[in-house]
One Martini backbone bead per residue (centre of mass of N, CA, C, O) as a GRO file, in nm:
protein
  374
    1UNK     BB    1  -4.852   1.147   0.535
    2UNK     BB    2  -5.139   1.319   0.562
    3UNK     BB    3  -4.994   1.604   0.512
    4UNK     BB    4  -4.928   1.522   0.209
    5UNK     BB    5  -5.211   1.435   0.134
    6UNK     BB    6  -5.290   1.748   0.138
    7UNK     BB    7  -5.115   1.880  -0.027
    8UNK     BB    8  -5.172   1.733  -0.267
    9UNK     BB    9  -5.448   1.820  -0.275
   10UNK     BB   10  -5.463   2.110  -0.325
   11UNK     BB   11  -5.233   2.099  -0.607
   12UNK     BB   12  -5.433   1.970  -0.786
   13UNK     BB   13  -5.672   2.169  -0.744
   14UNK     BB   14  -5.539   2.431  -0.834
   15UNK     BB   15  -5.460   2.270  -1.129
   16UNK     BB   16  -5.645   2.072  -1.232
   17UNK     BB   17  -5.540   1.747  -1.140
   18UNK     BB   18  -5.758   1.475  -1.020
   19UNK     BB   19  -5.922   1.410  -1.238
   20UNK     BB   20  -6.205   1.282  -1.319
   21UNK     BB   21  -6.577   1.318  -1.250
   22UNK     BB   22  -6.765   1.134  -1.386
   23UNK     BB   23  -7.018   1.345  -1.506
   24UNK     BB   24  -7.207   1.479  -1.777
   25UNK     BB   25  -7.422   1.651  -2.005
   26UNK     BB   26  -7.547   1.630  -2.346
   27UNK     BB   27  -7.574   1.800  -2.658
   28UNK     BB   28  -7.777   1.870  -2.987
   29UNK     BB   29  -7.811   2.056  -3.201
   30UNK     BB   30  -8.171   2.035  -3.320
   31UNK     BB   31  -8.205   1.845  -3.061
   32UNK     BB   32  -8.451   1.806  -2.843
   33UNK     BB   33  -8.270   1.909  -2.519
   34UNK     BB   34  -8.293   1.940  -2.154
   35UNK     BB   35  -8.320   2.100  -1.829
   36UNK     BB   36  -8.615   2.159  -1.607
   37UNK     BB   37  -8.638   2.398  -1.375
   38UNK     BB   38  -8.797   2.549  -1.155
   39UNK     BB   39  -8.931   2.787  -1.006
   40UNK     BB   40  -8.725   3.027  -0.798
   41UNK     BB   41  -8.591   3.285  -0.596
   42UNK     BB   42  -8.267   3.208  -0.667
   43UNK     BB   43  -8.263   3.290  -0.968
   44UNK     BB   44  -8.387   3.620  -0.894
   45UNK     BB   45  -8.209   3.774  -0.710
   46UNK     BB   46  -8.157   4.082  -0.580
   47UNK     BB   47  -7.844   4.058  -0.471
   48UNK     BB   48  -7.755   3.903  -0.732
   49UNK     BB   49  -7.526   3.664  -0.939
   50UNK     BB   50  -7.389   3.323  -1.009
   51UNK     BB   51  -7.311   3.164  -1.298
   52UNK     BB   52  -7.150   2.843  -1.342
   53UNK     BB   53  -6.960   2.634  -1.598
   54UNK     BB   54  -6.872   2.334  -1.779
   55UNK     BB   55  -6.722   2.345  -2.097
   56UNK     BB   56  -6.795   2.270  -2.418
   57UNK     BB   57  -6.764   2.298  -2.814
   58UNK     BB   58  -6.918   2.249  -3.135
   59UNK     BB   59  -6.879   2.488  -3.401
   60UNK     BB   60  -6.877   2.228  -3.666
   61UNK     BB   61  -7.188   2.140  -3.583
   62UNK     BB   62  -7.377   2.322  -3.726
   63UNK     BB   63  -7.603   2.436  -3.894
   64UNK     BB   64  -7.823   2.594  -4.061
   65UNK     BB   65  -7.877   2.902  -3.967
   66UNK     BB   66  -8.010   2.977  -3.691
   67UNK     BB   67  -7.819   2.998  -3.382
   68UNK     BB   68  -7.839   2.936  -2.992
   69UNK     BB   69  -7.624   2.792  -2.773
   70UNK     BB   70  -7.701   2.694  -2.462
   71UNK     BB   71  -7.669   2.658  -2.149
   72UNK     BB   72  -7.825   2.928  -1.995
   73UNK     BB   73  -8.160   3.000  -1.888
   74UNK     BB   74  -8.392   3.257  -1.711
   75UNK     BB   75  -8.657   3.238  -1.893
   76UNK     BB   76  -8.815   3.119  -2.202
   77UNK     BB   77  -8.920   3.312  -2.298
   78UNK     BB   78  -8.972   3.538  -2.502
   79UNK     BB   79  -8.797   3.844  -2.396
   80UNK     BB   80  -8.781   3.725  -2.080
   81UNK     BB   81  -8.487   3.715  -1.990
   82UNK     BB   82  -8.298   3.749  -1.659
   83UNK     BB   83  -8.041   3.534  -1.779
   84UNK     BB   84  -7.789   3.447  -1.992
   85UNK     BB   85  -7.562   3.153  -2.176
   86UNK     BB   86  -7.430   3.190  -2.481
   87UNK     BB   87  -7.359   3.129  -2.848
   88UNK     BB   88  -7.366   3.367  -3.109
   89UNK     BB   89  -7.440   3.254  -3.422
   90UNK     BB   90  -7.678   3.249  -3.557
   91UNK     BB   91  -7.625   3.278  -3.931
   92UNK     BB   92  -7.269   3.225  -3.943
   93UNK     BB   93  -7.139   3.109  -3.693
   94UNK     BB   94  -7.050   3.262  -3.438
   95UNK     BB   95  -6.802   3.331  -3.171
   96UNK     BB   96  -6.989   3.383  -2.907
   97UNK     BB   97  -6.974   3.500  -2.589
   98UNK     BB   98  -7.306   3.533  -2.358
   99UNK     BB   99  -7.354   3.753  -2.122
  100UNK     BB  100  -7.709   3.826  -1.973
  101UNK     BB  101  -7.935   4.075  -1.893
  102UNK     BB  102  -8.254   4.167  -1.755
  103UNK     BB  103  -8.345   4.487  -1.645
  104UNK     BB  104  -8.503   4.779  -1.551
  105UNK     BB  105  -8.264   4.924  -1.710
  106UNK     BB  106  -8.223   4.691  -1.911
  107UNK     BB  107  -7.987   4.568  -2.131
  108UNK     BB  108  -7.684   4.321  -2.059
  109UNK     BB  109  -7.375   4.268  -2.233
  110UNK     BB  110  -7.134   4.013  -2.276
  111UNK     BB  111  -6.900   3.979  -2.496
  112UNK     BB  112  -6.713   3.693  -2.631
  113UNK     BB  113  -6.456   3.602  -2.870
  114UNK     BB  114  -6.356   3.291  -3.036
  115UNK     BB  115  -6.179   3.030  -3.153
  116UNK     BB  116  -6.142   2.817  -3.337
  117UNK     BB  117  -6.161   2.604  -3.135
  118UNK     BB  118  -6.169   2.676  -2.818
  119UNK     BB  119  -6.428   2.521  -2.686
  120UNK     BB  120  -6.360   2.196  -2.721
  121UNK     BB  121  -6.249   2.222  -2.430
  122UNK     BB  122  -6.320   2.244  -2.085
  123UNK     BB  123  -6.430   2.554  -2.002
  124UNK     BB  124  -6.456   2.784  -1.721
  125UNK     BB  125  -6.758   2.967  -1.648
  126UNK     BB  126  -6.886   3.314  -1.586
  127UNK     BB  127  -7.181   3.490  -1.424
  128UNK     BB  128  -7.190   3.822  -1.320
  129UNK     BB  129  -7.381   4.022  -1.076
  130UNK     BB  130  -7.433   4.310  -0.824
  131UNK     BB  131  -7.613   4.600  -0.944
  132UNK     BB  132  -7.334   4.749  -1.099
  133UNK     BB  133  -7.180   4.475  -1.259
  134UNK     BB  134  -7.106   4.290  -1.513
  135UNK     BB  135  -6.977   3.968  -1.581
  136UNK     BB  136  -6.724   3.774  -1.780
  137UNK     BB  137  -6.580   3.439  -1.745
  138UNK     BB  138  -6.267   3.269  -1.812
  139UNK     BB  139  -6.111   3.077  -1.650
  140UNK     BB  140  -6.144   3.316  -1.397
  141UNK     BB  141  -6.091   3.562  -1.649
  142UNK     BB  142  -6.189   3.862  -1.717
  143UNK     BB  143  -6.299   3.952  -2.011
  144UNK     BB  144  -6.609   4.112  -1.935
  145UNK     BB  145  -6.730   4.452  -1.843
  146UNK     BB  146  -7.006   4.630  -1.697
  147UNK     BB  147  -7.222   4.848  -1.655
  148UNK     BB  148  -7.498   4.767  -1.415
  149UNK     BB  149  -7.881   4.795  -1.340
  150UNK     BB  150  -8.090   4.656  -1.140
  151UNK     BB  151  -8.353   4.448  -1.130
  152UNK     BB  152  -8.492   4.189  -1.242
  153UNK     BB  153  -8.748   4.169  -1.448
  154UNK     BB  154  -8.783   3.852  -1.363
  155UNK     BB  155  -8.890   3.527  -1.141
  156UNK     BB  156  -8.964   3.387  -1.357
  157UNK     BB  157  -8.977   3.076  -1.457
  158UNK     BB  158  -8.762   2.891  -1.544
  159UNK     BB  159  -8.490   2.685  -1.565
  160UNK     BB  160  -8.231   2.594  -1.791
  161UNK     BB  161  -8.077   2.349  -1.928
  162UNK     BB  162  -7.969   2.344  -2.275
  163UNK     BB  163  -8.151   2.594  -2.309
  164UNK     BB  164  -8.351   2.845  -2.418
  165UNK     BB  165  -8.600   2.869  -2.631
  166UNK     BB  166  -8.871   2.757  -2.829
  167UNK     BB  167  -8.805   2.927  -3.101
  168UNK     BB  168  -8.751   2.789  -3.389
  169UNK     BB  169  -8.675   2.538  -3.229
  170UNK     BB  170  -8.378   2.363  -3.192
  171UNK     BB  171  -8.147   2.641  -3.149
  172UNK     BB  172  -8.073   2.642  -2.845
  173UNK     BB  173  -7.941   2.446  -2.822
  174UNK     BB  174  -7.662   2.281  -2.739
  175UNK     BB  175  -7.337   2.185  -2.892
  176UNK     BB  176  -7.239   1.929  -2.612
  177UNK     BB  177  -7.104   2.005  -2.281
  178UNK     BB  178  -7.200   1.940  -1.932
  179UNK     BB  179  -7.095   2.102  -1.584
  180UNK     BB  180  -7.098   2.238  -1.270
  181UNK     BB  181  -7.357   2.368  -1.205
  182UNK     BB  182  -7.378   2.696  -1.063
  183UNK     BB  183  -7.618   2.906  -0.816
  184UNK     BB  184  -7.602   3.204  -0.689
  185UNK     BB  185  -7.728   3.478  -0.463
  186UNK     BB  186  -7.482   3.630  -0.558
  187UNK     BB  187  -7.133   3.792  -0.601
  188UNK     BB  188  -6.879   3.657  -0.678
  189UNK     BB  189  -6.565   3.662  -0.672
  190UNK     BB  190  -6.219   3.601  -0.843
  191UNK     BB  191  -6.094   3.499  -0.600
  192UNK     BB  192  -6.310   3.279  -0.572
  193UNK     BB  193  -6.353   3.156  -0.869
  194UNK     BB  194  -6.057   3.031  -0.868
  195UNK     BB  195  -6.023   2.861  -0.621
  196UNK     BB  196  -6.300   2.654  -0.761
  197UNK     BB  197  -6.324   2.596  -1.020
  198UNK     BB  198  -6.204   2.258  -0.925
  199UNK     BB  199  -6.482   2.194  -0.781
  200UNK     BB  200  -6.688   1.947  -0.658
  201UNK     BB  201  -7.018   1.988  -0.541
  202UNK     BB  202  -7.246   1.994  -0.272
  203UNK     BB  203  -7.436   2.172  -0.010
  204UNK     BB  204  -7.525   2.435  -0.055
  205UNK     BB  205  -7.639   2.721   0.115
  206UNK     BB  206  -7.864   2.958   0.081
  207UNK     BB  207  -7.971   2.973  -0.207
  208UNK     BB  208  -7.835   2.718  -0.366
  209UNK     BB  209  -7.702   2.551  -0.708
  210UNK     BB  210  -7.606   2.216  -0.764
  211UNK     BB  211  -7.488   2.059  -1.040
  212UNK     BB  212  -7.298   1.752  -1.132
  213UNK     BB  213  -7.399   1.491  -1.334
  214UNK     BB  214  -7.416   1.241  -1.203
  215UNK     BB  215  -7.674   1.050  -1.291
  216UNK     BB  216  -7.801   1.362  -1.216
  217UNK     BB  217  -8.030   1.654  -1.233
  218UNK     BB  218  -8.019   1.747  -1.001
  219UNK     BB  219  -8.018   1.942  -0.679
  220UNK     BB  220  -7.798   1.897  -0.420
  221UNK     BB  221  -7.893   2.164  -0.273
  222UNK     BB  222  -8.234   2.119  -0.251
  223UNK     BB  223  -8.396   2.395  -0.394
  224UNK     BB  224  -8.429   2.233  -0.718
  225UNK     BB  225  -8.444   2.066  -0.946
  226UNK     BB  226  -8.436   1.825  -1.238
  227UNK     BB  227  -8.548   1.763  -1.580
  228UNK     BB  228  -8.574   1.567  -1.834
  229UNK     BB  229  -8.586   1.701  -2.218
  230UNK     BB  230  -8.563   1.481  -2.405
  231UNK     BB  231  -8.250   1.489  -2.546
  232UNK     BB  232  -7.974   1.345  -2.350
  233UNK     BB  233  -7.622   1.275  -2.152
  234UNK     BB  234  -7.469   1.080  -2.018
  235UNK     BB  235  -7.092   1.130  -1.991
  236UNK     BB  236  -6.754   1.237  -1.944
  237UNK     BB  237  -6.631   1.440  -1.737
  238UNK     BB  238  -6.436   1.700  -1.632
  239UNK     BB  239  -6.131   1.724  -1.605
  240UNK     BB  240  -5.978   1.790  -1.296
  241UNK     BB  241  -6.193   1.752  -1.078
  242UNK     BB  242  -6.222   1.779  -0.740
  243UNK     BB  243  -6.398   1.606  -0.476
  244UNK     BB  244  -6.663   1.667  -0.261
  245UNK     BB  245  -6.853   1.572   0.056
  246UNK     BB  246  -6.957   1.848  -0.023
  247UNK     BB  247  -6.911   2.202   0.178
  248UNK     BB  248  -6.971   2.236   0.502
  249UNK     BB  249  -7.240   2.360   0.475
  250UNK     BB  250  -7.556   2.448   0.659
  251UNK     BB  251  -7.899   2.494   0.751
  252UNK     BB  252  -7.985   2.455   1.132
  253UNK     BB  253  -8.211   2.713   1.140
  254UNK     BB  254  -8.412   2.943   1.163
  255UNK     BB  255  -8.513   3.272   1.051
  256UNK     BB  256  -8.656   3.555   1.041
  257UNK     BB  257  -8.980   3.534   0.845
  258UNK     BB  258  -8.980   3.852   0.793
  259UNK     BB  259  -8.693   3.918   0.651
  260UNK     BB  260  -8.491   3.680   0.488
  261UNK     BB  261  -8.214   3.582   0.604
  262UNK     BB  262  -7.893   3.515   0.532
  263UNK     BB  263  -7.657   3.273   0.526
  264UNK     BB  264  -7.304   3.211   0.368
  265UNK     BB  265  -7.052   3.064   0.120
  266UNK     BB  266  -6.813   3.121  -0.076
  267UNK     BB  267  -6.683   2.865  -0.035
  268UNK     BB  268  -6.626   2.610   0.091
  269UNK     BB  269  -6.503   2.399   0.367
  270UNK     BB  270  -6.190   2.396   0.288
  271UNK     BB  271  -5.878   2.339   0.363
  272UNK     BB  272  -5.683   2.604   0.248
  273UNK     BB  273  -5.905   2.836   0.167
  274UNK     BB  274  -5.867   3.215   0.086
  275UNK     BB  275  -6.203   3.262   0.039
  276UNK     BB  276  -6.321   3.227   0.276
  277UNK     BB  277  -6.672   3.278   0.377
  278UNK     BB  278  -6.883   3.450   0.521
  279UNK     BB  279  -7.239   3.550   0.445
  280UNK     BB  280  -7.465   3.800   0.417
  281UNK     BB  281  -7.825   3.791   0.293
  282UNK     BB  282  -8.052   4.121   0.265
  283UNK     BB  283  -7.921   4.373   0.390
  284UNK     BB  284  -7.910   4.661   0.448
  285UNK     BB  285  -7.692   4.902   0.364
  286UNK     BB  286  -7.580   4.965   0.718
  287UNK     BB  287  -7.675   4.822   0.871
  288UNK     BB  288  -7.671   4.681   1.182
  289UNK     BB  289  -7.482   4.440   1.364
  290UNK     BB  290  -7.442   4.056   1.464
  291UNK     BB  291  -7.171   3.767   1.484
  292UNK     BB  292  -7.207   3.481   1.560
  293UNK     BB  293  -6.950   3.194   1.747
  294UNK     BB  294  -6.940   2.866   1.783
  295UNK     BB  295  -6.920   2.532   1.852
  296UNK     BB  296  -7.199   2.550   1.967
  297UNK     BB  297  -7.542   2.481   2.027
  298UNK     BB  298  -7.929   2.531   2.163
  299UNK     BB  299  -8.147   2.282   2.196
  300UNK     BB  300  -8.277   2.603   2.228
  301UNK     BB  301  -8.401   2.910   2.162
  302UNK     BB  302  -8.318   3.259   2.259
  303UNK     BB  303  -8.489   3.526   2.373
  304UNK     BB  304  -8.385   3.787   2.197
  305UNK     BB  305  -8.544   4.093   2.148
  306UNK     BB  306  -8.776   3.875   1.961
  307UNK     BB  307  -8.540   3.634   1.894
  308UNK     BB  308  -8.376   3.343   1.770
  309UNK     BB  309  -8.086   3.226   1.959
  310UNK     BB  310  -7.836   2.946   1.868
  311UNK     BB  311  -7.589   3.037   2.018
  312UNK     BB  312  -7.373   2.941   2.246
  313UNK     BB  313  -7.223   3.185   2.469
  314UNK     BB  314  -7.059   2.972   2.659
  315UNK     BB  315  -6.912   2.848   2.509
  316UNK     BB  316  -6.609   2.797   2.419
  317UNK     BB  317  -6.517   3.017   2.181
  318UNK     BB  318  -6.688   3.241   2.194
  319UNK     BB  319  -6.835   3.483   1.979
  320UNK     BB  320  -6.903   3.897   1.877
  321UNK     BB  321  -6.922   4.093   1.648
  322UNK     BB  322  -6.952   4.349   1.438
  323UNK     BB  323  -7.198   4.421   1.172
  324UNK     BB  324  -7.281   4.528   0.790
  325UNK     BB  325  -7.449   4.607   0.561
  326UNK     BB  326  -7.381   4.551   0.230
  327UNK     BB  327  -7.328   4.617  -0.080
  328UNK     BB  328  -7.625   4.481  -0.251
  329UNK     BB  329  -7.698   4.262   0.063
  330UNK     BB  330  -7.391   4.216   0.112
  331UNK     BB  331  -7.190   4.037   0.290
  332UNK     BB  332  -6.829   3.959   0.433
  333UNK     BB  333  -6.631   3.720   0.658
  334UNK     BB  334  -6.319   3.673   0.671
  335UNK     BB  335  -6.172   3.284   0.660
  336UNK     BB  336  -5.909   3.164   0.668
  337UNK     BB  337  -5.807   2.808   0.585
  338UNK     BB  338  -5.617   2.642   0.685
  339UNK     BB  339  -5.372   2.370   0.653
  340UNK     BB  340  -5.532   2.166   0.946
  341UNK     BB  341  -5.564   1.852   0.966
  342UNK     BB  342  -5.706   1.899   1.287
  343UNK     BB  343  -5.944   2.069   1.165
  344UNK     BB  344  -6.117   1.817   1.095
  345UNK     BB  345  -6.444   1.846   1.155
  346UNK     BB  346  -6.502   2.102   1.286
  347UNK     BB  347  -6.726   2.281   1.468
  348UNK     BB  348  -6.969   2.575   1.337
  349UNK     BB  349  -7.152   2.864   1.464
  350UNK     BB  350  -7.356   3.061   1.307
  351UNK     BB  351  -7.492   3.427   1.355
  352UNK     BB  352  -7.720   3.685   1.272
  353UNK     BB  353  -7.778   4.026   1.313
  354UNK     BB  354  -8.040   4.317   1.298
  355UNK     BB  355  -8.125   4.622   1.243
  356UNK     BB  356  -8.509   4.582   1.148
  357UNK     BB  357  -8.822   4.626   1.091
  358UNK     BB  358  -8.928   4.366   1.047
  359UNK     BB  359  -8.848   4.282   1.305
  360UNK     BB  360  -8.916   4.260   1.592
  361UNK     BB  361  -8.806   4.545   1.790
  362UNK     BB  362  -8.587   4.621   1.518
  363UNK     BB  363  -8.507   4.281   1.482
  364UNK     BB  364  -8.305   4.015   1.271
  365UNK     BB  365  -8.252   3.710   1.172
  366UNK     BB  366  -8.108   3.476   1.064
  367UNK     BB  367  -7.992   3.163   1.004
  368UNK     BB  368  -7.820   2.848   1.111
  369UNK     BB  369  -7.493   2.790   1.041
  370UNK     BB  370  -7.336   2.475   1.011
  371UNK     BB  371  -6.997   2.417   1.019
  372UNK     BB  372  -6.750   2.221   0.854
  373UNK     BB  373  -6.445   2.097   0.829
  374UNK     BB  374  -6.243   1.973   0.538
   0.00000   0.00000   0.00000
């Protein structure tokens, strides 16, 4: 029986079919109302980004005049955004969904027209950006991808959820409802954003952001906070999302504090998920290093090389891989998460280092990872 009910949550998972959860936030164009988060390091991170929510909209419910209903939008300043999500209506009411970036090497944006009613009913975007192309995602569906390249114009600034800038007024409140949205510190790919985009979760590590509006504005996984401002409301949930208790996956000690190199998970650990993995984020392209993994940790860490080592490398099933840094910052070490029950609650611990000269003797660690299986 319980093995039935694990296969049926998964197809249920696959299908956006497990029922509503909890809440929404809504917003009406016109009427001055956002959520205003802290401008934080992980808002416009070097290594790329990938901004996810689920969003519904009322085309038919604009004023007259300019109008630029925002999702999100990183740097409310005129002409300073980081990067955005909104639909440019202009002053025609034009149907075009926007995911732009603005780095150093100019501004980069990918436009995508969609049919009168066609985002009235709830679906799934995603703006992702790795250093070499930016993409905008419709449904896990790679609509618009463009060659773009450079670090963020800019890392200050808020982030802002519900509106984009404040000249001319409430013109660029969103006019609609917004649900789970997520912010990564890193691109992830299209088969991790499909594989996840009907999860709803809290608790991701490693400057990752987490909002579900359930009753709160908060950022779940605890990197920066957010406030309501002016109108907004709580409403029902996206359909069809399934709730998880978290992510399975927490940053359990810290790493080498002059390098910031940092573990990720590239979707919860939910068993049954094939885009599942460990990643590393921060280290130069082609560094070397190594990732160990163990059932236990050390509950004092040894210092090897002049790093503090927090895997237990003598626990049973301890490894060491070799591995290095990926292009853009990023690599990742897939761990494809079998369909099996007796693995729940199963923890593991990661940590990984590089030859890197921030830290001591030319060796820098993450910090240290623990891994629970949902």
């Amino acid at each position: 029986m319980r093995a039935r009910t694990w296969v049926a949550s998964f197809l249920l998972v696959a299908a956006c079919g497990a029922g509503a959860r909890a809440q929404a936030v809504a917003f009406v164009n016109g009427v001055d109302g956002y959520v205003q988060v802290p401008a934080a390091a992980n808002q416009a991170p070097t290594t790329g980004v990938t901004v996810e929510a689920w969003i519904n909209y009322d085309d038919a419910g604009l004023g007259p005049g300019f109008r630029w209903p925002t999702v999100l939008r990183k740097n409310p300043h005129p002409g300073q955004e980081a990067y955005l999500l909104r639909v440019n209506a202009s002053n025609s009411g034009a149907r075009v969904l926007r995911w732009k970036i603005r780095t150093a090497a100019g501004q980069f944006h990918c436009d995508w027209p969609f049919a009168p009613g066609q985002l009235a009913t709830w679906t799934h975007v995603a703006g992702v950006y790795d250093g070499a192309t930016t993409t905008l995602y419709v449904d896990a569906v790679p609509v618009v991808s463009l060659s773009a390249s450079g670090p963020f114009v800019t890392a200050t600034g808020d982030l802002r959820i519900g509106k984009g800038d404040d000249a001319g007024g409430p013109v660029e409140v969103w006019n609609g409802q917004i649900d789970a949205v997520r912010l990564w510190p890193f691109a992830r790919t299209a088969a991790e954003i499909a594989e996840t985009k009907c999860l709803e979760f809290d608790g991701l590590p490693s400057l990752c952001s987490t909002w579900t509006f359930d009753g709160t504005l908060a950022d779940g996984s605890g990197g920066t906070g957010g406030a309501g401002v002016g109108s907004y409301a709580f409403v029902p949930g996206a359909p069809g999302l399934f709730a998880l208790p978290g992510a399975g996956a927490a940053s359990a000690a810290p790493g080498t504090a002059a390098c910031g190199r940092r573990l990720a998970v590239t979707t919860p650990a939910l068993l049954g998920l094939s885009t599942f993995a460990v990643a590393w984020v921060g280290p130069a392209p082609g560094a070397p290093g190594w990732l160990a993994a163990a059932p236990a940790a050390l509950p004092a860490p040894t210092v090897v090389a002049g790093i503090g080592v927090h895997v237990d490398f003598l626990s049973p099933f301890a490894l060491i891989v070799p591995i290095e840094g990926g292009a853009g910052g990023v690599g990742r070490a897939p761990l494809p998460l079998p369909l099996a029950p007796a693995l729940s609650g199963f923890v593991a611990y990661v940590q990984a280092a590089f030859a890197e000269l921030c830290g001591p003797q030319g060796v820098g660690a993450t910090d240290l990872l623990q891994i629970t299986f949902l």
